[in-house]
C-alpha positions in Angstrom: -15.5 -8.5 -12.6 -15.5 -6.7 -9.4 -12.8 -3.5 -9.3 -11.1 -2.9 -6.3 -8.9 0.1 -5.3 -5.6 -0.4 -3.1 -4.5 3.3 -2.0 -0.7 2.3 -1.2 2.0 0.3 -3.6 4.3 -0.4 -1.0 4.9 -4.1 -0.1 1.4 -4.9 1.8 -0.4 -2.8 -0.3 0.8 -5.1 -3.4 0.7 -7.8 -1.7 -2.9 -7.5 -0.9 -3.6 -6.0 -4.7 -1.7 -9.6 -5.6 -4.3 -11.3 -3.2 -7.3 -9.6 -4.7 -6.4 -10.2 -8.2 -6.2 -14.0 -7.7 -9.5 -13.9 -6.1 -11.1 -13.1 -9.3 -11.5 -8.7 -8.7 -9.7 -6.0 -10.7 -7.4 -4.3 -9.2 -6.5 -0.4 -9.4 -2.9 0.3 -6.9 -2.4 3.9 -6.7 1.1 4.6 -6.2 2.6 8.0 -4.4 5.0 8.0 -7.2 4.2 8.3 -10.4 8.1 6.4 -11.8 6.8 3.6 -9.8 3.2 3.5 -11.5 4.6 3.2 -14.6 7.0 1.0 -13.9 4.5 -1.5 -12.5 2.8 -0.9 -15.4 5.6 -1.4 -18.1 7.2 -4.2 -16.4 4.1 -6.3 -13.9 6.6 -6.0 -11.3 7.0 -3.8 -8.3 10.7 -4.1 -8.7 11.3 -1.4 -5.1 9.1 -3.2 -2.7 8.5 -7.1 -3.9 11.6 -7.4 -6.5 11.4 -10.3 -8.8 7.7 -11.5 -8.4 5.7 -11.1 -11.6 1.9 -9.5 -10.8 -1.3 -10.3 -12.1 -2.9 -8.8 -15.3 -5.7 -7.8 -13.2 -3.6 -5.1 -11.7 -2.7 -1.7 -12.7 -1.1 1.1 -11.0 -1.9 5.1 -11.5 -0.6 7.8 -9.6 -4.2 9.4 -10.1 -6.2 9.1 -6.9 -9.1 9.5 -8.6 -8.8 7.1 -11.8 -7.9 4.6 -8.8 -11.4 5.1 -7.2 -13.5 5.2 -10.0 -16.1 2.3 -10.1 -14.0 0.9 -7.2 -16.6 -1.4 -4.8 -14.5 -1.1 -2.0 -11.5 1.0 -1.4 -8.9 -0.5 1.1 -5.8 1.2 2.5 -2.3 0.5 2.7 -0.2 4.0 3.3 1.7 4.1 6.3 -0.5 4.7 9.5 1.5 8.1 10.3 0.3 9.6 7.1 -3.1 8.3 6.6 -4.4 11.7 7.8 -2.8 13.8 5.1 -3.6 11.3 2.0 -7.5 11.0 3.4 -7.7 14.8 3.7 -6.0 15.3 0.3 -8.4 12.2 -1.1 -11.6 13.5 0.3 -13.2 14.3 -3.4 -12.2 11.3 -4.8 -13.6 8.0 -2.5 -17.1 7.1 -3.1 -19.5 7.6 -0.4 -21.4 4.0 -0.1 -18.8 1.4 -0.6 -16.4 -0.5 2.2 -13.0 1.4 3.5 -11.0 -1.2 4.4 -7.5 -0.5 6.7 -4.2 -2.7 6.3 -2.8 -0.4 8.2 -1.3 -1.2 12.0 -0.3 1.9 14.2 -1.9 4.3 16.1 -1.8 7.9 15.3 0.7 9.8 17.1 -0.4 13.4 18.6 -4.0 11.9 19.0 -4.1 8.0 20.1 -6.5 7.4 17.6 -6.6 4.2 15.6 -6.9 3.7 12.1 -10.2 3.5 11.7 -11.3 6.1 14.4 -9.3 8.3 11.7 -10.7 7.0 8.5 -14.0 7.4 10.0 -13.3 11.2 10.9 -12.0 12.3 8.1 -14.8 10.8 5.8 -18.2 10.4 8.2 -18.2 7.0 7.0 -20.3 4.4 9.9 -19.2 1.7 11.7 -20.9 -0.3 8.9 -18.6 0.6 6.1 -15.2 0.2 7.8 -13.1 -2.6 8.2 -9.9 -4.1 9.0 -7.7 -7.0 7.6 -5.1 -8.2 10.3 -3.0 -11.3 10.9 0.1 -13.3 10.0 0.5 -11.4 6.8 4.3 -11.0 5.9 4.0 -9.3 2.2 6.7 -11.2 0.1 4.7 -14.6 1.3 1.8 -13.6 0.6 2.7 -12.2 -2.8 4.7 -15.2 -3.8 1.6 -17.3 -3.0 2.3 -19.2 0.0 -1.2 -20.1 2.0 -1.8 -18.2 5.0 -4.7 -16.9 7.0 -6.1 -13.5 8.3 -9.3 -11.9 9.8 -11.7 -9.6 8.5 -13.2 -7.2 11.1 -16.1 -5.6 10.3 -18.8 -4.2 13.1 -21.4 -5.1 10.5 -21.3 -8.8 9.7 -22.8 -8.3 6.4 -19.9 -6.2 5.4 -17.4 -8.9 6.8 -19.1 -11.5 5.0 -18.7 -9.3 1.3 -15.5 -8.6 1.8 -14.1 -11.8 2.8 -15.2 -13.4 -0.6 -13.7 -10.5 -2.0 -10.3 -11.7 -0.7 -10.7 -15.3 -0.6 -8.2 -16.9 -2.5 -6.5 -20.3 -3.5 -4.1 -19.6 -0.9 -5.5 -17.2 1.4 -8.4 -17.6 3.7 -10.0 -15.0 5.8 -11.9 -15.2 8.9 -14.8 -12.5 10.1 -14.8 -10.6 13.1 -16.8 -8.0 14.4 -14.1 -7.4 17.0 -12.3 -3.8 15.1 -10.7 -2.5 18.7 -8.6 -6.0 19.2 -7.7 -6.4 15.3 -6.6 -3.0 15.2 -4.7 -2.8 18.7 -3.1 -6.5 18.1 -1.6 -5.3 14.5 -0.4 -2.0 15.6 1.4 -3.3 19.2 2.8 -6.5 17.7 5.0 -3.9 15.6 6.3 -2.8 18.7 7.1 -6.3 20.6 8.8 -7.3 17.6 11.3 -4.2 17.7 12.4 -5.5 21.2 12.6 -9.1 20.1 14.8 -7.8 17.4 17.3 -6.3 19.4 17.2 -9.2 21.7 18.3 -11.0 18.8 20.8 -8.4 17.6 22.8 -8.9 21.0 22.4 -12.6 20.9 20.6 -13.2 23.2 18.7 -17.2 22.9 15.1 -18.4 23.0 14.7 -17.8 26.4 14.2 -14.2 26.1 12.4 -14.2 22.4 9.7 -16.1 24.0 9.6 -14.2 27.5 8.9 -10.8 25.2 6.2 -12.5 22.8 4.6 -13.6 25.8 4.8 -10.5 28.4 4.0 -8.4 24.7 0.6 -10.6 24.4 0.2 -9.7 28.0 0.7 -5.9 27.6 -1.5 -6.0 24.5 -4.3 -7.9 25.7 -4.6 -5.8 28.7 -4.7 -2.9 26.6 -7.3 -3.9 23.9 -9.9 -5.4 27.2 -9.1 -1.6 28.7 -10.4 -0.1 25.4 -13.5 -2.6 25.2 -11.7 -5.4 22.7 -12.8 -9.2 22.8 -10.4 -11.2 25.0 -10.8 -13.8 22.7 -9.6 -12.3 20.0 -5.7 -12.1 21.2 -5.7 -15.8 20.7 -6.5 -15.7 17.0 -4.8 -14.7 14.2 -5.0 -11.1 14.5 -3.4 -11.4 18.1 -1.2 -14.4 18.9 -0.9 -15.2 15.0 0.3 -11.7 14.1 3.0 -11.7 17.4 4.6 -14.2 16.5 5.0 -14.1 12.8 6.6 -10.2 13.2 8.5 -11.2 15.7 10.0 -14.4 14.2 10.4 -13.7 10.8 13.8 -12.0 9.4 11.1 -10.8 7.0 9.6 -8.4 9.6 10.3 -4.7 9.2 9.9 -4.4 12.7 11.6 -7.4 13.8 14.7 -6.5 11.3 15.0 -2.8 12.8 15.1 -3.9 16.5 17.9 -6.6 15.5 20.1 -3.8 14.1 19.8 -1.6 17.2 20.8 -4.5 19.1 23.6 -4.4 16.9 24.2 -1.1 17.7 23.1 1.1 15.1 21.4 4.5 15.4 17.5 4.3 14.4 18.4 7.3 11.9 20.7 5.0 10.2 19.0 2.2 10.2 15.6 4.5 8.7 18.0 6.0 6.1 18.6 2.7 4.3 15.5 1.4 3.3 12.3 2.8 1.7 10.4 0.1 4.1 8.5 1.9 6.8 8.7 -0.1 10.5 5.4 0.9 11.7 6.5 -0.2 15.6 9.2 2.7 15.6 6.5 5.7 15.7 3.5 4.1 17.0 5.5 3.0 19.8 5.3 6.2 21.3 1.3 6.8 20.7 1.1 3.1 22.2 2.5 4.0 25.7 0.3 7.4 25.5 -2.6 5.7 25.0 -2.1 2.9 27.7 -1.2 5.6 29.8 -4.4 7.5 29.3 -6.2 4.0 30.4 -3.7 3.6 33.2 -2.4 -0.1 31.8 0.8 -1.2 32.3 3.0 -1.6 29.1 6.6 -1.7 30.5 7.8 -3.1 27.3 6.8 -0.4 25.2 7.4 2.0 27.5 10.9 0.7 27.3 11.0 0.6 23.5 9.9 4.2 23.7 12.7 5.5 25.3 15.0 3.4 23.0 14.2 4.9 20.2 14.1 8.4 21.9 17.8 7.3 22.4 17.1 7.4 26.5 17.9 3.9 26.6 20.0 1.3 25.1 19.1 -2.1 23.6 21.0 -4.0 26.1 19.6 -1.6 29.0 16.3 -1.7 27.9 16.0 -5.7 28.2 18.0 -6.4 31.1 15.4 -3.4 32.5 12.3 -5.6 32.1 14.1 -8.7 33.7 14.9 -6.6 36.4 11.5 -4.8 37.7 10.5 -5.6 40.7 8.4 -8.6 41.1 4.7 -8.7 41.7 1.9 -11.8 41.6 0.0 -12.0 38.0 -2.9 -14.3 37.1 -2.3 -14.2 33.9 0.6 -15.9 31.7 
């Protein structure tokens, strides 16, 4: 049986450790807390994050970064994208040096732009070759209760892609390969941020009309941005793209989603962070977003307006009736 590490016990992380357990693999989780190790442990249940779903046998939890590693044949990563720096830095001892890294994780990295695996490949020297990315419609408590659903596998190597999609194939959860990392990793990390200003269209009632204008100027702003950055058009259609978008942004179950229909509600984003343990990727990586479309000089006027919301320069209400409002120009596309 084929042992896996997941670095990350919060909802995705499990999720996926859930996913990889019914594809046949063992399954190491390590956990930032050590309560919630053994509690998973005692109980087979990850009672904070995925409350009343009973997990596999195959997996176990440790707070020990390296008892999770050990023997591992791929090591994949699920810690929030902010602080993926730190736990690589204070994991570089630990990760073997030959097998796959593999990123769940969708932001960019605020102060330097950089995605996920620019970082993971930084911090640990590993190639092209050994890192990939697992992106698409992928709400956790779905996925963990079972229901079917699809995602993609980027790998530049295709070999890699190929191995590690029968690593995660399951009876109810099919992966596709990619080689395309730039547009898996750019379509997961901006979706976050479309779906915070869908949500607070929704928090101020606003109808269909203006969810479906934002999903589709926000696949417009991020396939302009992943074609600047050398992505595959293509791939904005597919799961990891157009799939993603619209699952975060229509699903109550979407961090993001959720935290932009409270601001349109009219909470503070300091209130709204200090009542759940979930992390809304979309609320940081918002900012790191705009920066790094500005650096390529492409337009992303609905981040650029979420930005400023949740610098509290901007209302909800402002923000939207702001995009409306910009002065119109001819566009080929959408």
């Amino acid at each position: 049986m084929t042992k896996v590490a997941v670095f990350g016990a919060g909802s995705w992380g499990t999720a996926f450790a859930v996913v990889l357990a019914n594809a046949g693999n063992q399954v190491s989780v390590w956990g930032r807390r050590e309560s919630l190790c053994e509690s998973i442990n005692a109980g087979h249940e990850n009672a904070e994050y995925l409350p009343g779903l009973r997990l596999p046998d195959a997996i176990t939890a440790t707070h020990d970064p390296a008892a999770a590693a050990d023997g591992a044949e791929a090591i994949v990563l699920a810690v929030p994208s902010q602080s993926l720096r730190d736990n690589l830095t204070d994991w570089a001892g630990v990760l073997p040096n030959a097998v796959p890294l593999v990123s769940l994780m969708k932001g960019v990295e605020l102060g330097t732009t950089k995605r996920m695996s620019e970082v993971i490949a930084e911090l640990t020297g590993a190639g092209p070759e050994r890192i990939a990315v697992v992106s698409g419609p992928n709400l956790a408590r779905e996925i963990a209760e079972g229901q079917p659903a699809a995602s993609v596998v980027a790998c530049a190597d295709e070999g890699t892609a190929a191995r590690l999609q029968k690593l995660c194939h399951s009876p109810t959860f099919r992966p596709y390969t990619n080689n395309d990392v730039v547009g898996c990793e750019l379509g997961g990390a901006c979706k976050n941020v479309i779906a915070l200003a869908v949500g607070m269209a929704v928090g101020l009632g606003f109808g269909d009309n203006a969810r479906a204008s934002v999903i589709t100027r926000g696949l417009a702003e991020i396939a302009r941005l992943g074609t600047a950055l050398g992505a595959d058009e293509h791939t904005f259609s597919g799961l990891a793209g157009l799939g993603d978008l619209v699952a975060t942004c229509s699903s109550p179950l979407s961090r993001n989603r959720t935290f932009g229909e409270k601001l349109g509600q009219g909470m503070s984003v300091a209130e709204i962070a200090g009542g759940t343990r979930q992390v809304a990727e979309g609320v940081k990586s918002c900012a790191s977003i705009s920066e790094l479309a500005h650096h390529h000089d492409v337009e992303m006027p609905i981040a650029e307006h979420v930005t400023k919301v949740i610098a509290g320069e901007m209302t909800p209400k402002d923000m939207l009736f702001s995009l409306v409002s910009r002065s119109a120009k001819p566009e080929r596309w959408g």
